[in-house]
KOLTOR-505040 format. One record per atom (N, C-alpha, C): x, y, z; residue in three letters. Coordinates in steps of 0.001 Angstrom, whole numbers, plus 500000, padded with zeros to 6 digits. Layout:
BEGIN
XYZala ...
***
This chain:
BEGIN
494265496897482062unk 493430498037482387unk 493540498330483885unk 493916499428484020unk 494087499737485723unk 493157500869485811unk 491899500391486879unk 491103501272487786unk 491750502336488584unk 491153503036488441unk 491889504499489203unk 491158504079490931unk 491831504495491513unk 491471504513492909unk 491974505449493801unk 492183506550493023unk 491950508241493421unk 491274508160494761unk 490055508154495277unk 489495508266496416unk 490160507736497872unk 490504506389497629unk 491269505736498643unk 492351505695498281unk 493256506517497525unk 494801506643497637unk 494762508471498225unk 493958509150498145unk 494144510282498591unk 493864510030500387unk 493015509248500572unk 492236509429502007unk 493513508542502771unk 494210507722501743unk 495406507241502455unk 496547508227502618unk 497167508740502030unk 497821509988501247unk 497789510708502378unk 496202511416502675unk 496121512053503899unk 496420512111505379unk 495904510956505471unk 496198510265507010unk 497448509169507071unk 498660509770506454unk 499969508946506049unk 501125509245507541unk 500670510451508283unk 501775510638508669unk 500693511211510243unk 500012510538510318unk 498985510833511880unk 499470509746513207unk 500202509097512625unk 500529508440513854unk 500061506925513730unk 499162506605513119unk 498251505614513843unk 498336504237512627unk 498132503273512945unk 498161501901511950unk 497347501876511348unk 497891502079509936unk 496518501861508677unk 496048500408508433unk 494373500286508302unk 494884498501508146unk 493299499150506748unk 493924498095505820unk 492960498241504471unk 492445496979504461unk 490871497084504700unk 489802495709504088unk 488898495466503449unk 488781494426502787unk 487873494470501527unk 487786493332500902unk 486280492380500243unk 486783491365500344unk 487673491313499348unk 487866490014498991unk 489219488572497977unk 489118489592496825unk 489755490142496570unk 490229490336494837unk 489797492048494642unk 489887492727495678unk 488745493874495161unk 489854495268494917unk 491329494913495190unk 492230495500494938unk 493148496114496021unk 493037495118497535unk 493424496130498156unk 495571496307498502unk 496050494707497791unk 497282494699497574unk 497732496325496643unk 497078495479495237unk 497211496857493867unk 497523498455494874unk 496586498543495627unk 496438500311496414unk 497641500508497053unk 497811499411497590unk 499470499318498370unk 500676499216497629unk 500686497929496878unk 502151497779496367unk 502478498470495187unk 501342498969494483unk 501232499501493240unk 501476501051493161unk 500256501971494019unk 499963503031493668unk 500545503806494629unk 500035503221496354unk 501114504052497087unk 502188504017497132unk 503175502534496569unk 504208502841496172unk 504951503664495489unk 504279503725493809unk 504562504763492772unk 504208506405493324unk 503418506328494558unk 503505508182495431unk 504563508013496270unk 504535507293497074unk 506176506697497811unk 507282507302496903unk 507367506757495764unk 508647507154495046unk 508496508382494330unk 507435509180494357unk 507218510271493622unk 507529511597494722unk 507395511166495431unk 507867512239496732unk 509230511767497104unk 510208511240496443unk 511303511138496888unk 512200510013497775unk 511089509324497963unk 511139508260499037unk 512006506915498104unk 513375506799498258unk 514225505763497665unk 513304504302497677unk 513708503442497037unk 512871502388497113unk 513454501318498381unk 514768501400498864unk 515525500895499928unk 514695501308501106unk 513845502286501231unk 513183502666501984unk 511994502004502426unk 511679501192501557unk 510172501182501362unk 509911499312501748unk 509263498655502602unk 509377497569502673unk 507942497055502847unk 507849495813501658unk 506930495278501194unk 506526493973501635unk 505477493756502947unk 505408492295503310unk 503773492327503124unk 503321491032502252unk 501887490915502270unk 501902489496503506unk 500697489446504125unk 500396488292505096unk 500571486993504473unk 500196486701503325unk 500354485211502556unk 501604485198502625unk 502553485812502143unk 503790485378502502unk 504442485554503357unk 504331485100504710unk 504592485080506038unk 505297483724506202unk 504751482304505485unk 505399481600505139unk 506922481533504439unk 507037482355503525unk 508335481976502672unk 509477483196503924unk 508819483786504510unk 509492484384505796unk 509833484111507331unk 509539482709507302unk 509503481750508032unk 509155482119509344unk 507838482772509604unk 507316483154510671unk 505844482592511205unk 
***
């Protein structure tokens, strides 16, 4: 079952191309990977945007990136 999150994929959507560093918070589990790797991705690729384009680093795995 996937929650729609219409509200904060548009308000992201919006302010996509202003210049400035988006940072998304919220606590443990409340979806804020899903908004990223999931949904703005699937608008990412719906506007044309190749997937070679698109690069996916969450902070937990900073480890297997040896940083």
């Amino acid at each position: 079952m996937v929650i729609p999150r219409d509200v904060y994929l548009n308000r992201f959507i919006s302010r996509m191309h202003n210049g400035m560093i988006k940072i998304i918070t919220g606590i443990r589990r409340s979806g804020k990977l899903f908004l990223l790797f999931k949904l703005f991705y699937e608008y990412l690729l719906s506007i044309s945007v190749r997937d070679e384009q698109i690069i996916k680093i969450s902070f937990p795995d900073r480890e297997k990136l040896g940083v």
